[in-house]
N, CA and C atoms as an extended XYZ file, in Angstrom:
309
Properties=species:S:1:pos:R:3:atomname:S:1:resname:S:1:resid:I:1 pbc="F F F"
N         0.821       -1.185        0.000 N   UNK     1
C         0.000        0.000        0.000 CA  UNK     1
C         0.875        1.264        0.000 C   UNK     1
N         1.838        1.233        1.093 N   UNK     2
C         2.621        2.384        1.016 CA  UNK     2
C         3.582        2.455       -0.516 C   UNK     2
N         3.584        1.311       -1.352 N   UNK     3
C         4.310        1.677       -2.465 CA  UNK     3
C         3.746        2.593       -3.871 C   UNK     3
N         2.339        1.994       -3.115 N   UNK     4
C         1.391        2.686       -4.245 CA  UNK     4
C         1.130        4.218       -3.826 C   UNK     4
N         1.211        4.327       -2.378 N   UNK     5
C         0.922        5.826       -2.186 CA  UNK     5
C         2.594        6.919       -2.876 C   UNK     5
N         3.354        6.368       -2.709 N   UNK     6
C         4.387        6.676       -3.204 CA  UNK     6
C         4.533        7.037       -4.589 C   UNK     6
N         3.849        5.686       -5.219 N   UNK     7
C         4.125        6.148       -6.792 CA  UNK     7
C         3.233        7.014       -7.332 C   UNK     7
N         1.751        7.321       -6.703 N   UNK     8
C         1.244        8.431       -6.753 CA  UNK     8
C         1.495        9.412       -6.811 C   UNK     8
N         2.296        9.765       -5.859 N   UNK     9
C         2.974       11.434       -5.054 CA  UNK     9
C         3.653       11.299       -6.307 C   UNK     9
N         4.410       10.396       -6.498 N   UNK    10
C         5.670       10.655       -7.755 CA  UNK    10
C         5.531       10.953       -8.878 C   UNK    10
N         3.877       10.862       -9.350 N   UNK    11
C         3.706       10.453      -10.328 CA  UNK    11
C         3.498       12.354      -10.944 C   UNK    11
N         3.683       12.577      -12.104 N   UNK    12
C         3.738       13.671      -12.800 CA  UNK    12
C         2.213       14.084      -13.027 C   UNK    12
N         1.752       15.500      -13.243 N   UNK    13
C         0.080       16.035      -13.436 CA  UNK    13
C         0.127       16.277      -15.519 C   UNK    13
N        -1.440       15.744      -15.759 N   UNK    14
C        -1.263       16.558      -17.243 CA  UNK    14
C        -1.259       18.232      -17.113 C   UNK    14
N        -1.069       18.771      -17.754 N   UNK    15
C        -1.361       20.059      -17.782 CA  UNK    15
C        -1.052       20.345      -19.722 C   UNK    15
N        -2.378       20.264      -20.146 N   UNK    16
C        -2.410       20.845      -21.429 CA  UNK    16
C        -1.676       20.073      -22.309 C   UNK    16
N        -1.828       18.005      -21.697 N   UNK    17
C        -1.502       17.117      -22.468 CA  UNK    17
C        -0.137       17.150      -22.294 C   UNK    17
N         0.939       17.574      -21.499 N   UNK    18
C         2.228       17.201      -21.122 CA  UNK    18
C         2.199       17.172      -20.041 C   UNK    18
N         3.289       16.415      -19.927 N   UNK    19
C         3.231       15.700      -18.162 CA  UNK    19
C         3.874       16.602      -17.198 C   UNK    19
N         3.784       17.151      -16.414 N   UNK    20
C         4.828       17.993      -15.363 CA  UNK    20
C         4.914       18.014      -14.159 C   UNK    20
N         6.593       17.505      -13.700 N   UNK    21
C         6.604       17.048      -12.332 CA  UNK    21
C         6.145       18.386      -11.687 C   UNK    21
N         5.835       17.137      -10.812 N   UNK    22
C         5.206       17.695       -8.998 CA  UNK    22
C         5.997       17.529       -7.635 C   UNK    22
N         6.190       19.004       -7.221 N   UNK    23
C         7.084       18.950       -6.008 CA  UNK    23
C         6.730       18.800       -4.970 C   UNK    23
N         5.250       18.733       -4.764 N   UNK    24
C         4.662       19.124       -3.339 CA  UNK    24
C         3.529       18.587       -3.253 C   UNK    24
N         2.407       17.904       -1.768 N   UNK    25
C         1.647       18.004       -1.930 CA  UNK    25
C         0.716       16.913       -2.842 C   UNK    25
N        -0.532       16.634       -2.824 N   UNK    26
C        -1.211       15.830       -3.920 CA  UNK    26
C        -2.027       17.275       -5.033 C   UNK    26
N        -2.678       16.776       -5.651 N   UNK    27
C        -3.439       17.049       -6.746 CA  UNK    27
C        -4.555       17.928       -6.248 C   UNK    27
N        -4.914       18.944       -5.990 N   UNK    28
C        -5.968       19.340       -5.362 CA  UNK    28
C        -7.474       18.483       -5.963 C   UNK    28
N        -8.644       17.716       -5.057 N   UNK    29
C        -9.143       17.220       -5.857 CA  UNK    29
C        -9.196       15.965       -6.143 C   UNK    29
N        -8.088       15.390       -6.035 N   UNK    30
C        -7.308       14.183       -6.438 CA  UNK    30
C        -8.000       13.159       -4.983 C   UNK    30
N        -8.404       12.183       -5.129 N   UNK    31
C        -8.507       11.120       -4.047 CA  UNK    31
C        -7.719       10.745       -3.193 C   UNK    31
N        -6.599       10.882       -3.629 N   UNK    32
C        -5.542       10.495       -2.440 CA  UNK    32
C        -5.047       11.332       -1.733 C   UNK    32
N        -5.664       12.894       -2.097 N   UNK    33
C        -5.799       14.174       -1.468 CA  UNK    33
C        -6.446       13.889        0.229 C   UNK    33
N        -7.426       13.805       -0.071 N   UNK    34
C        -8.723       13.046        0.714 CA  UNK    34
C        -8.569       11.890        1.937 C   UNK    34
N        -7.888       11.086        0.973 N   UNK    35
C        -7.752        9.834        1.744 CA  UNK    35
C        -6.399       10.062        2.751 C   UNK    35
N        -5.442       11.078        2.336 N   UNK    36
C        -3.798       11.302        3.026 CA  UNK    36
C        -4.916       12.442        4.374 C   UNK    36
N        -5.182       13.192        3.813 N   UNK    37
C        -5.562       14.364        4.873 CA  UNK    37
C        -6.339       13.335        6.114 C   UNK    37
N        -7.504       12.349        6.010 N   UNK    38
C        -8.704       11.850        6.919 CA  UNK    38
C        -7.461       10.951        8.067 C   UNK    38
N        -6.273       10.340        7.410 N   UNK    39
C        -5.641        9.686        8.043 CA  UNK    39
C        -4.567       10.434        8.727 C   UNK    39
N        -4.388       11.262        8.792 N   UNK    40
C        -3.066       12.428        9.044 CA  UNK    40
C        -3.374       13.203       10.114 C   UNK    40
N        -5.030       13.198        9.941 N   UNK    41
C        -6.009       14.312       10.768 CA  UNK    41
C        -6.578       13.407       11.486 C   UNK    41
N        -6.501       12.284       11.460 N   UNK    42
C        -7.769       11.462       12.531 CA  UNK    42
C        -6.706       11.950       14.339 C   UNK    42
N        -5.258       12.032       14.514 N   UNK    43
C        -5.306       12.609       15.926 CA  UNK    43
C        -5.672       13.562       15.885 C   UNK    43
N        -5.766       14.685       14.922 N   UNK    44
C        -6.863       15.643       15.344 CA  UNK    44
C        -8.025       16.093       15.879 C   UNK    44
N        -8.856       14.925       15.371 N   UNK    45
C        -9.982       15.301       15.104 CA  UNK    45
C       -10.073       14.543       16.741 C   UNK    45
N        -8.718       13.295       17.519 N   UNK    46
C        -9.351       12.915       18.680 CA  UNK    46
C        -9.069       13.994       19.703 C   UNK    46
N        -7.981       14.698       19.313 N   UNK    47
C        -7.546       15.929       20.726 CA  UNK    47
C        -8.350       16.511       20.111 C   UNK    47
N        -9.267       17.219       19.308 N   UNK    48
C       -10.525       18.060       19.261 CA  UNK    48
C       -11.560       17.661       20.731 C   UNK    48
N       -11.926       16.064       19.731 N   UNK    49
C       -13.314       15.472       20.708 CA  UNK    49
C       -12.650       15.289       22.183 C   UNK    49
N       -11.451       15.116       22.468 N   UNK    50
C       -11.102       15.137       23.833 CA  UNK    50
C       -11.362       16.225       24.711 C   UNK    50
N       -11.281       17.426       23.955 N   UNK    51
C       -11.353       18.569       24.681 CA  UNK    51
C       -12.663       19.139       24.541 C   UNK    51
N       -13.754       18.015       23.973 N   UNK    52
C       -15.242       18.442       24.027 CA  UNK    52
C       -15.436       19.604       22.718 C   UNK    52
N       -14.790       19.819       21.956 N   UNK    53
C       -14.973       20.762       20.749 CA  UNK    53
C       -15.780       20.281       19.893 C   UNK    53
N       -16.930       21.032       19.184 N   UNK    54
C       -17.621       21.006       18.228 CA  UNK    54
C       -17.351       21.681       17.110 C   UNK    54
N       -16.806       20.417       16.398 N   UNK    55
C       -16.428       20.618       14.757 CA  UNK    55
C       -16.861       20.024       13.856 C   UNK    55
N       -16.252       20.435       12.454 N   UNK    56
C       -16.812       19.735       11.161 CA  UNK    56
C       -14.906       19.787       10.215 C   UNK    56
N       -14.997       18.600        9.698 N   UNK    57
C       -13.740       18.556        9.176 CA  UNK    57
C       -14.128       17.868        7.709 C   UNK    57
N       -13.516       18.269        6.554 N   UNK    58
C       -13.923       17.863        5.381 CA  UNK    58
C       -12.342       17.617        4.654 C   UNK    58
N       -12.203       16.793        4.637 N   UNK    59
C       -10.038       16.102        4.492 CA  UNK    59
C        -9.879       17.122        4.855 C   UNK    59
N        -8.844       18.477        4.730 N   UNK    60
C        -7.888       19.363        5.431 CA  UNK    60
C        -8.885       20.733        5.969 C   UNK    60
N        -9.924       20.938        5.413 N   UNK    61
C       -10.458       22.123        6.016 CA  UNK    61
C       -11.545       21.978        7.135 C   UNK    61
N       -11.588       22.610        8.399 N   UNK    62
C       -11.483       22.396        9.809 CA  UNK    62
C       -12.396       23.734       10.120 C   UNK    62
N       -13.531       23.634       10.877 N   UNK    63
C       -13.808       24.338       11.118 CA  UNK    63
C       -14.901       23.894       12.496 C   UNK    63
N       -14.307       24.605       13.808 N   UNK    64
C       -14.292       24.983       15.078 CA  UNK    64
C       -15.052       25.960       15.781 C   UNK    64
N       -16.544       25.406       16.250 N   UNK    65
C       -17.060       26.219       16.717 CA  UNK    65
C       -17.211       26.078       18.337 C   UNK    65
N       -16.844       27.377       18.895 N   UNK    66
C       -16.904       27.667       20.311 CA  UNK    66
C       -17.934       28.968       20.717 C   UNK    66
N       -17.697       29.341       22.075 N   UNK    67
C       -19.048       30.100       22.417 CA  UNK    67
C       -18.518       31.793       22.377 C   UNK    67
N       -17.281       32.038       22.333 N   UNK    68
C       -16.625       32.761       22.246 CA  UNK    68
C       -15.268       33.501       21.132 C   UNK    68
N       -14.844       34.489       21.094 N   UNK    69
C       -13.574       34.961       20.144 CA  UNK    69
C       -12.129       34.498       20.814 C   UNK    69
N       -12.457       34.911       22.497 N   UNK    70
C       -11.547       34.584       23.154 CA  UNK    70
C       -11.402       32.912       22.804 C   UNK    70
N       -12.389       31.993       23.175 N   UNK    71
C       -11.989       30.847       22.730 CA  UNK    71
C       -11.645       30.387       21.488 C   UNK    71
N       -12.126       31.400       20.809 N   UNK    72
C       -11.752       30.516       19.327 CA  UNK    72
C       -10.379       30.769       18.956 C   UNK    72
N        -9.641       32.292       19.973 N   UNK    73
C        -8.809       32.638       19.457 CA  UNK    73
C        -7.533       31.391       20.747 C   UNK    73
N        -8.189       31.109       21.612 N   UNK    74
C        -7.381       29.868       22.345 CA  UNK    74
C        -7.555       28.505       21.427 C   UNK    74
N        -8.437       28.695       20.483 N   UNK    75
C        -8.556       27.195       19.587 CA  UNK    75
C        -7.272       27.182       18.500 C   UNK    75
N        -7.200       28.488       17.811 N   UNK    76
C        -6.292       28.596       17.172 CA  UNK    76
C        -4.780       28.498       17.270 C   UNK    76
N        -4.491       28.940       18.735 N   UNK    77
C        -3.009       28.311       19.391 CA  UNK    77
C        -3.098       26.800       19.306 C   UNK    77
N        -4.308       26.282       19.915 N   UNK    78
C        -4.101       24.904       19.890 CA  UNK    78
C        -4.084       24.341       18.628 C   UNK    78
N        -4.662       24.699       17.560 N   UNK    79
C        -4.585       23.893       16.464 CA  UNK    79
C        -3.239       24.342       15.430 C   UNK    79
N        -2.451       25.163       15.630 N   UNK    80
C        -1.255       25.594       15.297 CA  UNK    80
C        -0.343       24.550       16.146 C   UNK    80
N        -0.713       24.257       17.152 N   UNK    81
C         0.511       23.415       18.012 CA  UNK    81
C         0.237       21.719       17.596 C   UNK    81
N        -0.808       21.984       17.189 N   UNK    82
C        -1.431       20.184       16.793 CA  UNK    82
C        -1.250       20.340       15.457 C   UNK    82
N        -1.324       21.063       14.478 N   UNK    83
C        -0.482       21.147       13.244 CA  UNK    83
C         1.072       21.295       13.366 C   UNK    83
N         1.903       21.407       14.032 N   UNK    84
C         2.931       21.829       13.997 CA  UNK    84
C         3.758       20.758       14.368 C   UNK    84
N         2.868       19.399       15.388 N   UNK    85
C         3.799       18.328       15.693 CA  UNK    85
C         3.573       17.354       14.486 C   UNK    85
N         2.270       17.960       13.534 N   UNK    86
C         1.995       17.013       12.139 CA  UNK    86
C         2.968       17.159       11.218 C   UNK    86
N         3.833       17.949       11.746 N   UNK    87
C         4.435       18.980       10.306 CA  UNK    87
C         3.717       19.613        9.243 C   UNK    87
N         2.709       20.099        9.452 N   UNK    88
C         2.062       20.855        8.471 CA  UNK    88
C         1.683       21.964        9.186 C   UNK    88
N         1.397       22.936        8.394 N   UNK    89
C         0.852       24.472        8.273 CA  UNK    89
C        -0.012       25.032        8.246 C   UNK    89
N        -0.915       25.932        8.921 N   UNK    90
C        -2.487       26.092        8.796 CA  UNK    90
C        -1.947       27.370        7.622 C   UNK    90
N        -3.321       27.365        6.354 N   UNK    91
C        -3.288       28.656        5.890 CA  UNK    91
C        -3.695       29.830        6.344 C   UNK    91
N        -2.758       30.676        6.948 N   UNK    92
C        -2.982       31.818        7.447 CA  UNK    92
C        -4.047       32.853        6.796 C   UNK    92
N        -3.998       33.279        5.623 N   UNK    93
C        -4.758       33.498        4.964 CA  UNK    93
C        -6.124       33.130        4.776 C   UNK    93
N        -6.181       32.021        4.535 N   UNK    94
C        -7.794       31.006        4.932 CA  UNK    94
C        -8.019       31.227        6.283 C   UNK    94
N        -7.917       31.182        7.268 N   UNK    95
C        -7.884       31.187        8.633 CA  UNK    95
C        -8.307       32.298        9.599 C   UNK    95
N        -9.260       32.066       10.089 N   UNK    96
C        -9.706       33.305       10.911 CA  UNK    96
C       -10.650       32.632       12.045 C   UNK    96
N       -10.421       33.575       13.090 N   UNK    97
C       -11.606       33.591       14.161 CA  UNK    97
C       -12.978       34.818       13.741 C   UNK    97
N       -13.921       34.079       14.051 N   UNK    98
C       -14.912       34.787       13.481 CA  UNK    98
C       -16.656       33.877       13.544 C   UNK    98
N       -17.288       35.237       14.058 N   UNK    99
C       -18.541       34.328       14.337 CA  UNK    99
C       -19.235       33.566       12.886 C   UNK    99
N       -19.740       32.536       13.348 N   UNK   100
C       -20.164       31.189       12.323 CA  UNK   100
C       -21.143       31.947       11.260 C   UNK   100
N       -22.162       32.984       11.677 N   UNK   101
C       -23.107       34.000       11.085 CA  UNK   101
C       -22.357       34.540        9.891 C   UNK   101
N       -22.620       34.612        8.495 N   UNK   102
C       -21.680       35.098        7.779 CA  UNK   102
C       -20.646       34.135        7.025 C   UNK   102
N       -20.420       33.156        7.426 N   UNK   103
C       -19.219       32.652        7.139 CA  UNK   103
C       -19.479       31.058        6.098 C   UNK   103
């Protein structure tokens, strides 16, 4: 299994009928997008439910609702520190505290 996830990652994207390597990352889109994020994120999603948090997670995008800014803005340390022992990166840009109304 792990050889096949490998030759995936390795494997080159069409773009306009020529092949071109890929440095990073899967395919946005791509199934094994999906399937890498649900398995990468499942300790996430248990130090979430450990700490009683009500969320919704769809493969990498995460979204955390609490009763407060102050908390959401204590959710966001925590999920920077629980991304950070994953080795991965929250998009700063994508990323905000902010009531659910609107969003």
């Amino acid at each position: 299994m792990i050889w096949l996830i490998r030759a995936y990652l390795n494997a080159g994207i069409m773009d306009g009928g020529v092949v071109v390597d890929r440095h990073l990352g899967t395919p946005q889109g791509g199934p094994l997008s999906s399937l890498l994020a649900n398995v990468l994120l499942d300790d996430m999603d248990k130090a979430l439910e450990a700490r009683g948090y009500s969320f919704a997670r769809y493969a990498d995008d995460c979204k955390v609702y609490v009763n407060s800014k102050k908390s959401g803005e204590r959710v966001m340390v925590y999920l920077r520190k629980l991304y950070t022992g994953l080795k991965l990166q929250i998009n700063e840009a994508k990323s905000t505290v902010a009531s659910a109304f609107g969003r």
